[in-house]
TORVEX-877991 format. One line per 4 residues: number of its first residue (from 1); their letters; for each residue x, z, y of C-alpha. Coordinates in nm, 2 decimals, always signed. Each point is the difference from the previous one (the first is absolute). Example, Ala and Ser with C-alpha at 12.3 -4.5 7.8 and 13.67 -1.06 7.14 Angstrom:
BEGIN
1) as) +1.23/+0.78/-0.45 ~ +0.14/-0.07/+0.34;
END
This chain:
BEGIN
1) xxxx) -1.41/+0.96/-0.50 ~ -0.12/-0.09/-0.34 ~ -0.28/+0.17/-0.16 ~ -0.16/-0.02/-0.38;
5) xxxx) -0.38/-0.09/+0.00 ~ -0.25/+0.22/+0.07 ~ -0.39/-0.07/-0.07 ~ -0.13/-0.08/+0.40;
9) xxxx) -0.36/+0.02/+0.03 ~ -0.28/+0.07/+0.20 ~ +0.15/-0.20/+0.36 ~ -0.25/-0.02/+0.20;
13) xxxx) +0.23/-0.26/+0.28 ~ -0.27/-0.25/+0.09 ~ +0.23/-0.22/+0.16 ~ +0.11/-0.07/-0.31;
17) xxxx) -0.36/-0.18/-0.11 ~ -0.10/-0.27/+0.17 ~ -0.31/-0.31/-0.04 ~ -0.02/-0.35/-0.14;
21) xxxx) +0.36/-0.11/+0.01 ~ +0.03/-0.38/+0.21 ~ +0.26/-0.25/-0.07 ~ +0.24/-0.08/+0.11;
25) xxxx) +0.25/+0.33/+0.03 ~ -0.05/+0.15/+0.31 ~ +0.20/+0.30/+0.07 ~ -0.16/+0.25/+0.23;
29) xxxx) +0.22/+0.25/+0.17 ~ -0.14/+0.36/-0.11 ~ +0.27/+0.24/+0.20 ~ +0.37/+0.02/+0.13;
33) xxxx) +0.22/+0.32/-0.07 ~ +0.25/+0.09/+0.21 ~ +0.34/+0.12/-0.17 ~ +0.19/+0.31/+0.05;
37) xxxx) +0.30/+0.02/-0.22 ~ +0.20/+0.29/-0.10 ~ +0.27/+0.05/-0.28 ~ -0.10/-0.30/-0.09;
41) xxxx) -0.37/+0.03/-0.08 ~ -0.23/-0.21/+0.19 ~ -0.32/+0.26/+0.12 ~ -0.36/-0.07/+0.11;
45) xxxx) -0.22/+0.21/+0.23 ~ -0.30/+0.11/-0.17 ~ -0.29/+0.22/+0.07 ~ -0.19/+0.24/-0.28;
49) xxxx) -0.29/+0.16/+0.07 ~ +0.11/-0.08/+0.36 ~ +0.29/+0.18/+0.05 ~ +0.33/-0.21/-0.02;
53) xxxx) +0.22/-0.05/-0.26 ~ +0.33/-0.24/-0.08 ~ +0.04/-0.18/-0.37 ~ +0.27/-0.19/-0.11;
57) xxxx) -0.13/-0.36/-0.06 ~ +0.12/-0.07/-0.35 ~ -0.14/-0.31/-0.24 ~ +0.26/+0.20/-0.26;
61) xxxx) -0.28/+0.27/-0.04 ~ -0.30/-0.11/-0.22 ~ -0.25/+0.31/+0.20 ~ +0.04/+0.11/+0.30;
65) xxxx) +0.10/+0.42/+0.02 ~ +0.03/+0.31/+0.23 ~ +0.19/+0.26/-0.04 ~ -0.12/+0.31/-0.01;
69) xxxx) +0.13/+0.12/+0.29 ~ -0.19/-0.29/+0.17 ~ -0.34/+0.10/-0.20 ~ +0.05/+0.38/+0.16;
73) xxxx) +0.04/-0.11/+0.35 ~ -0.29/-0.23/-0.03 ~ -0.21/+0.25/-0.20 ~ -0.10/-0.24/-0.26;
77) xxxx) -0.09/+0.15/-0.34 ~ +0.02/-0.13/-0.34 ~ -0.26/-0.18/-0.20 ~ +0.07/+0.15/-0.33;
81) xxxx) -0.34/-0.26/-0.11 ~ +0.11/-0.32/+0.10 ~ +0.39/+0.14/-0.22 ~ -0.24/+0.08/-0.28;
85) xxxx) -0.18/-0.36/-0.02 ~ +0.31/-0.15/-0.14 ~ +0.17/+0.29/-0.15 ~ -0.07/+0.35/-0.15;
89) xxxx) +0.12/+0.30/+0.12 ~ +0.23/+0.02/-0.26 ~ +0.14/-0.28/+0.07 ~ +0.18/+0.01/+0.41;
93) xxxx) +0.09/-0.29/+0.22 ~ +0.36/-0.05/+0.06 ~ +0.18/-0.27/+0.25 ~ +0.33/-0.11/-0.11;
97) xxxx) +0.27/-0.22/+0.14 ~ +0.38/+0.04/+0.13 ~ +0.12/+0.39/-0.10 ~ -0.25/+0.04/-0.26;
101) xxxx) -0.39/+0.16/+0.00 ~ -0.19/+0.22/+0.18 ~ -0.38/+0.13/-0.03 ~ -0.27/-0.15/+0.19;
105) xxxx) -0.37/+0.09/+0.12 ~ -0.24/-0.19/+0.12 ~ -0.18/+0.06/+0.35 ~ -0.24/-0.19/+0.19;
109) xxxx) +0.01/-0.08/+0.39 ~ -0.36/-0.10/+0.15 ~ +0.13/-0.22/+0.26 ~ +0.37/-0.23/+0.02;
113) xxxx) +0.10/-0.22/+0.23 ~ +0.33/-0.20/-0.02 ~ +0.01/-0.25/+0.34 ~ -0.34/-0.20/-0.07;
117) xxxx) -0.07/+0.10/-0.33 ~ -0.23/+0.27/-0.07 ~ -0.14/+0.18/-0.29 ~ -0.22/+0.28/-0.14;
121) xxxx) +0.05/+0.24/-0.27 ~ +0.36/-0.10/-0.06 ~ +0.17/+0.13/-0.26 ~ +0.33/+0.12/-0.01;
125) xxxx) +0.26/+0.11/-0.28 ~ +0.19/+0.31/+0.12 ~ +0.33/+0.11/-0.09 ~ +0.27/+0.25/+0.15;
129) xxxx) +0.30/-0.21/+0.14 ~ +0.18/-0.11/+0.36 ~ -0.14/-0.31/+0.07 ~ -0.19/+0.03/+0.37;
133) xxxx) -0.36/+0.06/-0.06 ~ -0.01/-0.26/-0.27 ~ -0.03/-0.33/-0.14 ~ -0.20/-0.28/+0.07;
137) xxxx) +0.00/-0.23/-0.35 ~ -0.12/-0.31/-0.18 ~ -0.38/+0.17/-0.04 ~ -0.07/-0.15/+0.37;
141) xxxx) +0.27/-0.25/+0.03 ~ -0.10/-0.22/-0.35 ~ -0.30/-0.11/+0.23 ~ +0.20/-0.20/+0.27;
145) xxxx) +0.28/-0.27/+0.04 ~ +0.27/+0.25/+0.14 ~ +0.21/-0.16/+0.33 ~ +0.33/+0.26/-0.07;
149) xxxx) +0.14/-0.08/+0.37 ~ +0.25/+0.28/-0.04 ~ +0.23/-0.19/+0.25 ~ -0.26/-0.03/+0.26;
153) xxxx) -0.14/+0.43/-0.09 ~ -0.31/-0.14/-0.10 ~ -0.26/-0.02/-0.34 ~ -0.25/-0.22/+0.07;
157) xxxx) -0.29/-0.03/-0.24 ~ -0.22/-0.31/-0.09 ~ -0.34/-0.06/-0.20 ~ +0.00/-0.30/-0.17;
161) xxxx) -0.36/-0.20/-0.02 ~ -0.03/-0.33/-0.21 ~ +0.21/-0.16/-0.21 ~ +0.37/+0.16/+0.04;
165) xxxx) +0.18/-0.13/-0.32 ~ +0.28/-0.15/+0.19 ~ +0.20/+0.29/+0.24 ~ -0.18/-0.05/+0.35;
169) xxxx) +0.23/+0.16/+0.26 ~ +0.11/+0.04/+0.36 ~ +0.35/-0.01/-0.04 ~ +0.26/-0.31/+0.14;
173) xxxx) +0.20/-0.18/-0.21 ~ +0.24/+0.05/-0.17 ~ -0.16/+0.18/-0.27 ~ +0.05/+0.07/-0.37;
177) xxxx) -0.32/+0.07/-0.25 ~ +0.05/+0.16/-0.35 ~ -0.30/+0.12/-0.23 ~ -0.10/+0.37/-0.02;
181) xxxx) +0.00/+0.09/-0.35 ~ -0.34/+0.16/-0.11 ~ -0.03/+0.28/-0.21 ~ -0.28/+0.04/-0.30;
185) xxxx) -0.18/+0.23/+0.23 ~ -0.12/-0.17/+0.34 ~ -0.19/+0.27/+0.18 ~ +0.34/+0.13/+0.11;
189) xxxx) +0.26/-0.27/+0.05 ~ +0.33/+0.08/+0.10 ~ +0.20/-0.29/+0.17 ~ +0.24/-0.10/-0.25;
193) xxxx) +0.30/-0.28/-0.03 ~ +0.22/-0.14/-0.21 ~ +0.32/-0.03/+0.15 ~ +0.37/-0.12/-0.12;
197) xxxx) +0.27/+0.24/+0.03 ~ +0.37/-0.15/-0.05 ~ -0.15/-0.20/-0.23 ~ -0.20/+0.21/-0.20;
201) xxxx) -0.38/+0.00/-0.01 ~ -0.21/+0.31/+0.10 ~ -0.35/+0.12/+0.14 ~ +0.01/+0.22/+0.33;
205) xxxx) -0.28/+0.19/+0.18 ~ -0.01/-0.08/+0.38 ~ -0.01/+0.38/+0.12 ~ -0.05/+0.05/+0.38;
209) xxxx) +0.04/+0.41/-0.11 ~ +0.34/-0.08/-0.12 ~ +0.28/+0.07/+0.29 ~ +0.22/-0.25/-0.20;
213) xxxx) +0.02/-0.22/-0.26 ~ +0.09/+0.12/-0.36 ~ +0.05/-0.08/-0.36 ~ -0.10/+0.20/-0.28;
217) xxxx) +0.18/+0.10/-0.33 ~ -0.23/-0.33/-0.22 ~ +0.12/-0.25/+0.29 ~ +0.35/+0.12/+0.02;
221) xxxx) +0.05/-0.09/-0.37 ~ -0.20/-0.29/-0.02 ~ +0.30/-0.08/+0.24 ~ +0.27/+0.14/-0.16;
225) xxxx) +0.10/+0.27/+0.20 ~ +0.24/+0.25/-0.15 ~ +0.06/+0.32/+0.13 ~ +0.38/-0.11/+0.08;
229) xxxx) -0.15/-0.30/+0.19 ~ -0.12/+0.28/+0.26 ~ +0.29/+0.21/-0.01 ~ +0.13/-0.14/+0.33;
233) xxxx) -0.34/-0.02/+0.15 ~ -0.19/+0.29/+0.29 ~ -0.11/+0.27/-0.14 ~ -0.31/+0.21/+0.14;
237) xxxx) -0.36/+0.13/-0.13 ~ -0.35/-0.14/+0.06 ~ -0.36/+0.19/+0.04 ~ -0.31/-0.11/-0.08;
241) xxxx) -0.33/+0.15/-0.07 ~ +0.12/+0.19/-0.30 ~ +0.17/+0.37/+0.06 ~ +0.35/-0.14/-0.12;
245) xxxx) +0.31/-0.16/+0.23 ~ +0.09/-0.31/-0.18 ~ +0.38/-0.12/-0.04 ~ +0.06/-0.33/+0.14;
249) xxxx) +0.27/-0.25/+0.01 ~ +0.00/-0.23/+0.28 ~ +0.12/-0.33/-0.15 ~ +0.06/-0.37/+0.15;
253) xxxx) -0.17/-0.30/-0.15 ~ +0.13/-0.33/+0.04 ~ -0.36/-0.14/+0.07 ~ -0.37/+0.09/-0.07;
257) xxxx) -0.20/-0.31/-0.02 ~ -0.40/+0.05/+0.05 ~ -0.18/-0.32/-0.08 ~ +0.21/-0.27/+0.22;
261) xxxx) +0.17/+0.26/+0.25 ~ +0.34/+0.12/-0.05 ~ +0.16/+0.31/+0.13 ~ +0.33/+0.05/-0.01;
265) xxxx) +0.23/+0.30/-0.02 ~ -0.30/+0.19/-0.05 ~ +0.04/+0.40/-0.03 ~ -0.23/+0.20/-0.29;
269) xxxx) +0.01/+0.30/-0.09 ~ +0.05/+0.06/-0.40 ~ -0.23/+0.31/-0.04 ~ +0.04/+0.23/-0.30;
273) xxxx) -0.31/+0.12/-0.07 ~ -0.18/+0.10/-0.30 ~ -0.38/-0.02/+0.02 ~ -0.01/-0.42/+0.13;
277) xxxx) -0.26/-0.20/+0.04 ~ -0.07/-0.33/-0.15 ~ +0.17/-0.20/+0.25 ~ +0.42/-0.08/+0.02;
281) xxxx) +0.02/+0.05/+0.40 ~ -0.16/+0.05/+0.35 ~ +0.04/-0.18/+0.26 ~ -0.01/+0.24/+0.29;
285) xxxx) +0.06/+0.01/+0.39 ~ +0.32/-0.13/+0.02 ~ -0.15/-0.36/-0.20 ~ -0.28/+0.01/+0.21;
289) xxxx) +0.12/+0.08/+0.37 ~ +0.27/-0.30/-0.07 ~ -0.34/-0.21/-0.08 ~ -0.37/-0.09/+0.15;
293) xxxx) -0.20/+0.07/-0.38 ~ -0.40/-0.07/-0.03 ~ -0.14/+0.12/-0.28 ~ -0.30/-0.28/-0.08;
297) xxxx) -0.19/+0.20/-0.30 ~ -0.30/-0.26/+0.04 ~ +0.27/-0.27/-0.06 ~ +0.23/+0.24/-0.23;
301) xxxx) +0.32/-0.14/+0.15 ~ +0.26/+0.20/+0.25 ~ +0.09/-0.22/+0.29 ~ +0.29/+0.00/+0.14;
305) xxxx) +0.17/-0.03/+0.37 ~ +0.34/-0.03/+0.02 ~ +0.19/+0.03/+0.27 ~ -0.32/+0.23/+0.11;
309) xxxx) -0.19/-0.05/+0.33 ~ -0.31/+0.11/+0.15 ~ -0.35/-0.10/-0.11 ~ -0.22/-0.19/+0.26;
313) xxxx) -0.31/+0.15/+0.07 ~ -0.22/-0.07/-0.23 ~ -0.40/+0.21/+0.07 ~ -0.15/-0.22/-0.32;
317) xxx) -0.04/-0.39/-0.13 ~ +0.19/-0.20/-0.20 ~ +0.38/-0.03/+0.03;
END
């Protein structure tokens, strides 16, 4: 589930900071997340202000939200301050992404706690919307290498210590490594790839919020899709956190190439939508329940594991 930046500030996770850094990379095993799925989001177990709560894990989201029928059951209340620090009242926050824009609020939790980690004084964008209690984004992720074991119903989450330039991970051969692509902006990194569509060149957004893969409007032409070309295709409508169903066509690829894996006879979705991001695709949960992904952001490279299998156990050290 893709999101457009918002200005995160103030996080207070102190697993997140850690001392003098050895060498050589060491990763350290910070907390495993169970997976429940349903309709084809991938949800956490959470507890605010110690009462529980379920977010959809998504690296498509650059904040983590509530909704606000979440933030009334949990009695939070907003922080109209902290929304005021990086904006004027004259100027309101709004979370856009699949189906268009919605206003957002600010409010501040005193205490979360997501498996292992732990935080105070969290805050949380707020919106109205159907998505469980909420999301859990790239402002927690970006600080861990990500072990997506979607296969095996399990995140697991690693700090990295030392020098961790080259991907470091716990995975068996055969695996496949392509960069991440960096945006300008590094204090929230969203995992992004290029990858090779029939041929044709594009840059897609690994979205665990996304219940399939799809391809917007800028990567359909950069591919030469013409409406007729879909004529024959599945027709149907997409939500995301916008207010709007969006029209889809579901359309077959020959292959989708990221970094040295093929897929082939890959099913996308060709989404006509009108507010995009900057990004041609996602690749959702149908990409990554067919493959084992870890997302190395100390290394900046997405590994790989195809055909998928379970992770040894791995408490800390070096791979």
């Amino acid at each position: 589930m893709f999101l457009k930046r918002v200005v995160v500030a103030g996080l207070l996770w102190g697993c997140l900071f850690s001392a003098a850094r050895p060498s050589p990379c060491v990763l350290a095993l910070n907390s495993q997340l169970p997976l429940r799925s349903t309709t084809g989001h991938k949800l956490v177990d959470a507890l605010i202000d110690e009462q529980p709560a379920t977010l959809i894990f998504d690296t498509g989201a650059y904040s983590s939200l509530l909704t606000t029928q979440a933030v009334s059951r949990l009695h939070l209340h907003a922080d109209q301050d902290f929304s005021e620090r990086f904006r004027g009242p004259e100027d309101p926050w709004t979370v856009s992404g699949i189906g268009g824009a919605r206003l957002a609020t600010w409010v501040m939790a005193k205490h979360v706690q997501v498996g292992a980690l732990s935080g105070r004084h969290f805050h949380f964008l707020t919106i109205d919307g159907k998505m469980h209690d909420g999301l859990l984004g790239n402002d927690i992720l970006k600080g861990y290498d990500v072990d997506l074991d979607f296969p095996g119903k399990e995140i697991r989450l690693y700090k990295t210590y030392g020098d961790c330039a080259a991907p470091k991970v716990f995975l068996t051969p055969p695996l496949y490594v392509v960069p991440l692509i960096l945006e300008n902006d590094t204090s929230v990194m969203s995992p992004l790839v290029k990858v090779t569509v029939d041929g044709h060149d594009l840059v897609a957004l690994i979205d665990t919020g996304a219940s399939s893969s799809a391809l917007y409007q800028r990567g359909a032409a950069k591919i030469g899709l013409a409406p007729k070309d879909l004529a024959a295709d599945r027709q149907g409508t997409t939500t995301g956190v916008g207010p709007q169903e969006v029209p889809v066509s579901s359309h077959i690829f020959a292959s989708v190439t990221v970094g040295d894996l093929t897929l082939r006879h890959m099913p996308i979705d060709i989404m006509q939508a009108d507010d995009e991001p900057p990004v041609d695709m996602l690749l959702g949960a149908d990409f990554q329940q067919r493959i084992h992904l870890w997302i190395s952001y100390s290394s900046q490279k997405l590994v790989m594991q195809f055909p998928p299998s379970a992770s040894p156990a791995a408490p800390g050290g070096a791979p």
